[in-house]
DOMAR-73728 format. One record per residue (C-alpha): x, y, z; residue number from 1. Coordinates in pm, whole numbers, plus 50000, padded with zeros to 5 digits. Layout:
<sites>
     px     py     pz  num
      X      Y      Z  NUM
...
</sites>
This chain:
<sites>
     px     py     pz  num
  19698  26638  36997    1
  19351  26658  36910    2
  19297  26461  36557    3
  19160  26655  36270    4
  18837  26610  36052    5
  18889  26377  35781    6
  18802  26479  35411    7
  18453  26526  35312    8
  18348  26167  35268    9
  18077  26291  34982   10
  18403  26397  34734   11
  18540  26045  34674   12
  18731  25949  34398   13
  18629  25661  34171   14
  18844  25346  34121   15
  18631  25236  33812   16
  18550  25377  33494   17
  18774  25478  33199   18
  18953  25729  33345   19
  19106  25509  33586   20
  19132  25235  33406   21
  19351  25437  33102   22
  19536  25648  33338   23
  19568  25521  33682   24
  19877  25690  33776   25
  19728  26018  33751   26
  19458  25926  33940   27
  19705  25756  34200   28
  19891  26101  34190   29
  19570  26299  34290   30
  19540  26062  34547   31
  19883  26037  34721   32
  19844  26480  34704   33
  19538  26401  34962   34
  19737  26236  35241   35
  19805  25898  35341   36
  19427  25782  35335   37
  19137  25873  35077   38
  18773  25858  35036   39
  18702  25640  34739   40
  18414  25429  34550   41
  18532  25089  34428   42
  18237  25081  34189   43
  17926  25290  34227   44
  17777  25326  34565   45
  18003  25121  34742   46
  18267  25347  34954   47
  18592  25299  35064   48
  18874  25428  35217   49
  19204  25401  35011   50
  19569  25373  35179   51
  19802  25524  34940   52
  20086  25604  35157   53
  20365  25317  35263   54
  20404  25327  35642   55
  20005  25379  35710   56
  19977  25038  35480   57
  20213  24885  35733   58
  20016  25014  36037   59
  19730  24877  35887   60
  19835  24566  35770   61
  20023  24476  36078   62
  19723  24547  36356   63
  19498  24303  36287   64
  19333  24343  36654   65
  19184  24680  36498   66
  19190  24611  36121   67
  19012  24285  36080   68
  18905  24058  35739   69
  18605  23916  35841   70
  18359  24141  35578   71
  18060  24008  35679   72
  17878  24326  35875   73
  17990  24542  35567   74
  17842  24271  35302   75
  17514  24350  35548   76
  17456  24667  35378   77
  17666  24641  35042   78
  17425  24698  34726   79
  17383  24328  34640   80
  17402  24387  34255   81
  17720  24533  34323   82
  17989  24363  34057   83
  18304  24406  34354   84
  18111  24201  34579   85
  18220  23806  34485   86
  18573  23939  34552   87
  18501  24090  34918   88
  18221  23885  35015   89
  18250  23718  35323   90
  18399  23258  35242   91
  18545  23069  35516   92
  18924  23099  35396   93
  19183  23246  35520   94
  19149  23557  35338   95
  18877  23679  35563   96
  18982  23486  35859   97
  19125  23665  36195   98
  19239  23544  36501   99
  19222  23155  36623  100
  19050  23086  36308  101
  19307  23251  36034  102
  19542  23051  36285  103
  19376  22744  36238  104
  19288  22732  35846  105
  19588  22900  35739  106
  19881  22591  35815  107
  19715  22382  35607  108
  19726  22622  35271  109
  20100  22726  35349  110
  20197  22354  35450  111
  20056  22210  35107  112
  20205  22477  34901  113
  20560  22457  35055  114
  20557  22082  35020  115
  20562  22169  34626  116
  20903  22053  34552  117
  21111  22350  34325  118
  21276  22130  34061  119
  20900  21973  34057  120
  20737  22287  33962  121
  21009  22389  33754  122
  20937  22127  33534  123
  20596  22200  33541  124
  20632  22515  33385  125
  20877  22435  33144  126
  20718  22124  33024  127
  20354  22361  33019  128
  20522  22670  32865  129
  20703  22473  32589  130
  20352  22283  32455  131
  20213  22670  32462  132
  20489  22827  32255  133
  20470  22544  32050  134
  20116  22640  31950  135
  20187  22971  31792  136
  20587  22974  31668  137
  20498  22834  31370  138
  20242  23166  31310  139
  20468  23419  31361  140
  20271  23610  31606  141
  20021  23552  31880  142
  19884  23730  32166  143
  20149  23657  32471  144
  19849  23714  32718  145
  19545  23516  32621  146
  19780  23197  32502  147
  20039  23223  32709  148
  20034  23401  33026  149
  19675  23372  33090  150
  19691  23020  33019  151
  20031  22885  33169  152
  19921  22944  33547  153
  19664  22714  33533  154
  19818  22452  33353  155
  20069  22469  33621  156
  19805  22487  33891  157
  19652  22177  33720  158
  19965  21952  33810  159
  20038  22094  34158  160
  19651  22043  34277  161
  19640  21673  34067  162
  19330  21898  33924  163
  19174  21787  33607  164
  19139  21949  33285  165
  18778  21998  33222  166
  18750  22127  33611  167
  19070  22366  33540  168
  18909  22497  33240  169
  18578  22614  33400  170
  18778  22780  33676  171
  18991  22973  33472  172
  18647  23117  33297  173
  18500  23196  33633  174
  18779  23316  33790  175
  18870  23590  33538  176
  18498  23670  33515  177
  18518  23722  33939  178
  18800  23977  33884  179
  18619  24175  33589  180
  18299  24156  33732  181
  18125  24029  33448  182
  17818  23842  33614  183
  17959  23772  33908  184
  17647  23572  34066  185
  17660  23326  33813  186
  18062  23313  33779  187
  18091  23243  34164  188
  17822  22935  34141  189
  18050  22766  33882  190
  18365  22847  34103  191
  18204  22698  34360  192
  18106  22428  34189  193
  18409  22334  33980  194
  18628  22358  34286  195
  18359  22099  34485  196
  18383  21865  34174  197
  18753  21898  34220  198
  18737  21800  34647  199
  18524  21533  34490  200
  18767  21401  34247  201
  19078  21436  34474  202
  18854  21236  34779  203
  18863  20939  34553  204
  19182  20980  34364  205
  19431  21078  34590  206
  19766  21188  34487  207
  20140  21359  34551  208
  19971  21719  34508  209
  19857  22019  34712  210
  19503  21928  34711  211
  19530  21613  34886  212
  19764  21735  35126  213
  19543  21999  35261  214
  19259  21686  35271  215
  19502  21467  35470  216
  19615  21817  35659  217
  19586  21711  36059  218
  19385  22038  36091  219
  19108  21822  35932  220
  18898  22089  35728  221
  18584  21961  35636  222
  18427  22029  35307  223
  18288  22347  35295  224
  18658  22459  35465  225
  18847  22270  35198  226
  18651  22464  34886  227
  18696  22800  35008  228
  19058  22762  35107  229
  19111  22591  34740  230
  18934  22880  34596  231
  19118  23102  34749  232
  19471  22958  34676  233
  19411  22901  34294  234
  19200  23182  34238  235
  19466  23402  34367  236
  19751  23181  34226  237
  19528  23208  33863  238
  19451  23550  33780  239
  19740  23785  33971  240
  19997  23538  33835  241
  19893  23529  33466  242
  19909  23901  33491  243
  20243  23913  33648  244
  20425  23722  33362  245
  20202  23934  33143  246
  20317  24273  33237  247
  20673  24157  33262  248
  20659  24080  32884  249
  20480  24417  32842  250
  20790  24587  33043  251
  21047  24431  32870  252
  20857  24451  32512  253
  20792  24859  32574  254
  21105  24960  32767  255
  21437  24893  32537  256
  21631  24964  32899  257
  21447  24685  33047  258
  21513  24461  32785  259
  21895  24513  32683  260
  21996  24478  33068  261
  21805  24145  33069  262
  21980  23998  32762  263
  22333  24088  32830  264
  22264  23922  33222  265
  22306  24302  33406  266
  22003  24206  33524  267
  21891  23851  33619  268
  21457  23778  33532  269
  21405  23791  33916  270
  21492  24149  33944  271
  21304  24232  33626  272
  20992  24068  33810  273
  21009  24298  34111  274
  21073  24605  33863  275
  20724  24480  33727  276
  20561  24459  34077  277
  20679  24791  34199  278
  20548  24938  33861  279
  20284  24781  33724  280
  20143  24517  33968  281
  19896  24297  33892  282
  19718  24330  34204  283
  19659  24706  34278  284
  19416  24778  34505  285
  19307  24496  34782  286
  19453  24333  35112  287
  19111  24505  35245  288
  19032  24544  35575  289
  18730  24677  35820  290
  18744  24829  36148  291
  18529  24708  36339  292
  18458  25074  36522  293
  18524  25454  36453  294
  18908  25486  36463  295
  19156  25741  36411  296
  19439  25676  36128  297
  19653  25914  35998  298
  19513  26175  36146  299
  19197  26071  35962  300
  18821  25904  36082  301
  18785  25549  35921  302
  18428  25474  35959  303
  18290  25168  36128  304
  18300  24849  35852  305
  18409  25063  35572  306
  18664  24875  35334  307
  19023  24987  35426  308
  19179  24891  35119  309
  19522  24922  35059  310
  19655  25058  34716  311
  19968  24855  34644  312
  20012  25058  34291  313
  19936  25393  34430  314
  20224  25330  34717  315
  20469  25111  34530  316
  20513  25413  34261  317
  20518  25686  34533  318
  20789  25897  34392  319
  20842  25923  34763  320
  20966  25545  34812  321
  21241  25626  34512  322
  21413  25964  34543  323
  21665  25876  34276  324
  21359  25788  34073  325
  21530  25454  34013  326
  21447  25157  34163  327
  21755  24972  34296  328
  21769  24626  34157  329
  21664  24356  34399  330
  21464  24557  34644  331
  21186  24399  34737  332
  21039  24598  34968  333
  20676  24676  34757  334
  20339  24531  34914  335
  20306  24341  34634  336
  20224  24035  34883  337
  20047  24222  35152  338
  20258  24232  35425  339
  20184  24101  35792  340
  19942  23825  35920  341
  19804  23791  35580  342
  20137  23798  35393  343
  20070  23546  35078  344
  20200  23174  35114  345
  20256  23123  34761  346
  20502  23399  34662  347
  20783  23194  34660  348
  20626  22998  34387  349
  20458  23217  34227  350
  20807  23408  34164  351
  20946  23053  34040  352
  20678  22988  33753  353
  20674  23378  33656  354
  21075  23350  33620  355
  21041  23015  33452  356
  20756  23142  33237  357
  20992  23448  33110  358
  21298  23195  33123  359
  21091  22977  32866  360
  20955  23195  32647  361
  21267  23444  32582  362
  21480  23142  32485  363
  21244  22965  32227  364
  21117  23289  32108  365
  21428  23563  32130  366
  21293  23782  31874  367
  20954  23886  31997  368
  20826  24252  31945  369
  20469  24410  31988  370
  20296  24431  31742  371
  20212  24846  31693  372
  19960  24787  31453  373
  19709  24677  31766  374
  19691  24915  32028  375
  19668  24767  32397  376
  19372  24831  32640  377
  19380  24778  32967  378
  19066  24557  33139  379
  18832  24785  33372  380
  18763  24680  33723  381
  18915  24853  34072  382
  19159  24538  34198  383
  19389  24418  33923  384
  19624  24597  33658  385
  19580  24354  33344  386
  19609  24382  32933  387
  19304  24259  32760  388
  19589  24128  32498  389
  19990  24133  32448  390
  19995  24098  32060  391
  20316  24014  31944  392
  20523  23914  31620  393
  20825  23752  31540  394
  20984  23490  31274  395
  20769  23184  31241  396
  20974  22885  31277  397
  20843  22541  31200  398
  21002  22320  31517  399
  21097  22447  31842  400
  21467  22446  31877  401
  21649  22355  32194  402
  21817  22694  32324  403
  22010  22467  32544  404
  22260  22333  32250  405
  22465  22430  31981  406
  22550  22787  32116  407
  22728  22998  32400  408
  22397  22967  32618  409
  22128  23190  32673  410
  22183  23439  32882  411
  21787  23458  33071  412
  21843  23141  33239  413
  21854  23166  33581  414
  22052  22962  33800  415
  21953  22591  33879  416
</sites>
């Protein structure tokens, strides 16, 4: 069967501006009603093509002999003022690794990261989300995004990578900059160099955490290897995580269904989570890829080196994927975490510190409600689905009470 003509590759479809960024569904909606794959722009002048249908993600995702990460010969010819660039440009991690060398750099990231032991990080989180709620109980309202889920990742990541405080804290600043594309020049120098100091630090204070294990890895990444594969693992364990818990408090503050099948147990946090990345996840549009010649897909041309990037929102809220227009509870079928090759090591905890971060919060503050009287925004930028703020109120207590005592129990808590 000869393949037809793709569609005119001059009427593309921006993934930027306010448009998108207030109503991305529609825009995901026009999409998905132009087939499986679709000429975009991630910002201006810089093309894509956008996968928006479920099975063509797979294809993609799972042939990496045709589809590969390495982004260099497109960053050749990408505008260089371009503000999506420090998130595809070219580092030697595993993100844009293929072949031997994704082989060889990716063990030592997924070895370091399963070592984390569960009741460990567990009590990371609580022990981190407990001196956060503490902050703002006594106020009676706070924003639930900037000092809580924004925040709690990294104080997490802090314990797991032995990282200190003042290094944390400038990541966290370059790191959301990266994914807004504020000044992205100058926010990937101090990434780079926070993470370095942090290598540095961990050289001569070694410890029971991730970042020494992938130092004393027997893959034996040198420097350079060790930054980029550190940058990669908390940058993506910072950001997309902080939004996560965010827009699980946003789903169960805005949808009263949501909510009253969490409290009464019908539905355990877990399940609530996945609800959150089939609908609203933080990470829409990425998992790119670039063939590396002319090919045929879906009956469509993908240019030479042009980002393939896959549209997790657009194809996890296919109408398609959910007949019923329900989404049975515990599927977790959504390409959330890419799927394939490039499948992300740290989902497993990732999904422990968002439950624990709900867990937390819901039983030392069970009376939280948005605040109407700010209206939420949503940040701009083609990769990530993220609040600027979750204001909230509730009743101010003085002292944080234990939920564990003096009652029936709390229903949120998950099982030990």
């Amino acid at each position: 069967m000869t393949a037809l003509p793709g569609p005119d590759l001059q009427d593309r479809i921006p993934l930027h501006g306010d448009e998108f960024t207030a109503h991305p569904d529609q825009v995901y909606a026009r999409l998905r009603s132009r087939g499986p794959i679709v000429p975009v722009t991630l910002a201006p002048d810089v093309p894509a093509m956008l996968v928006v249908d479920y099975e063509t993600a797979l294809q993609v995702l799972r042939s990496p002999h045709v589809f590969v990460k390495d982004s260099r010969r497109w960053q050749d010819t990408a505008p260089p003022d371009t503000p999506v660039l420090p998130m595809m440009s070219w580092r030697p991690n595993t993100l844009f690794a293929d072949g031997e060398r994704h082989a060889r750099l990716r063990p030592p990231v997924e070895n370091s990261l399963t070592a984390v032991k569960p009741a460990q990080l567990r009590r990371f989180v609580q022990s981190s989300a407990i001196r956060l709620i503490g902050g703002f109980t006594g106020r009676g309202h706070a924003d639930l995004l900037g000092e809580y889920a924004a925040q709690l990742p990294m104080l997490v990541l802090q314990q797991m990578f032995g990282c200190p405080a003042e290094i944390a804290q400038a990541m966290v600043a370059a790191i959301a900059a990266l994914w807004d594309g504020t000044d992205p020049q100058l926010a990937n120098r101090y990434l780079e160099e926070s993470v370095n100091d942090l290598v540095r630090y961990k050289r001569a204070n070694p410890g029971d955490d991730v970042t020494t294990r992938m130092i004393e890895h027997p893959r034996g990444l040198d420097d350079d290897e060790l930054q980029h594969q550190l940058i990669i693992t908390m940058g993506a364990g910072a950001e997309p995580l902080g939004n996560w818990i965010a827009n699980a408090l946003y789903l169960l503050l805005t949808e009263h269904r949501v909510a009253d099948a969490v409290a009464t147990g019908s539905v355990a946090l877990d399940e609530a989570l996945d609800d959150v990345l089939w609908r609203f996840t933080p990470l829409a549009n990425y998992a790119i890829t670039y063939p590396r010649h002319p090919v045929y897909l879906g009956r469509v041309l993908l240019p030479a080196d042009e980002p393939v990037v896959i549209s997790m929102a657009a194809i996890n809220t296919d109408p398609s994927l959910h007949p019923s227009g329900q989404i049975p509870a515990g599927n977790r079928a959504h390409l959330a975490f890419s799927a394939g090759a490039h499948t992300c090591p740290a989902s497993r905890p990732a999904r422990l510190i968002a439950t624990v971060a709900l867990e937390t919060l819901l039983d030392y503050v069970p009376e939280v409600e948005l605040d109407d009287q700010q209206p939420l925004r949503w940040r701009p930028g083609p990769f990530h689905r993220a609040l600027t703020a979750l204001p909230v109120r509730f009743p101010a207590v003085s002292s944080l009470a234990d939920p564990t005592t003096g009652g029936s129990g709390c229903p949120h808590r998950s099982a030990r």
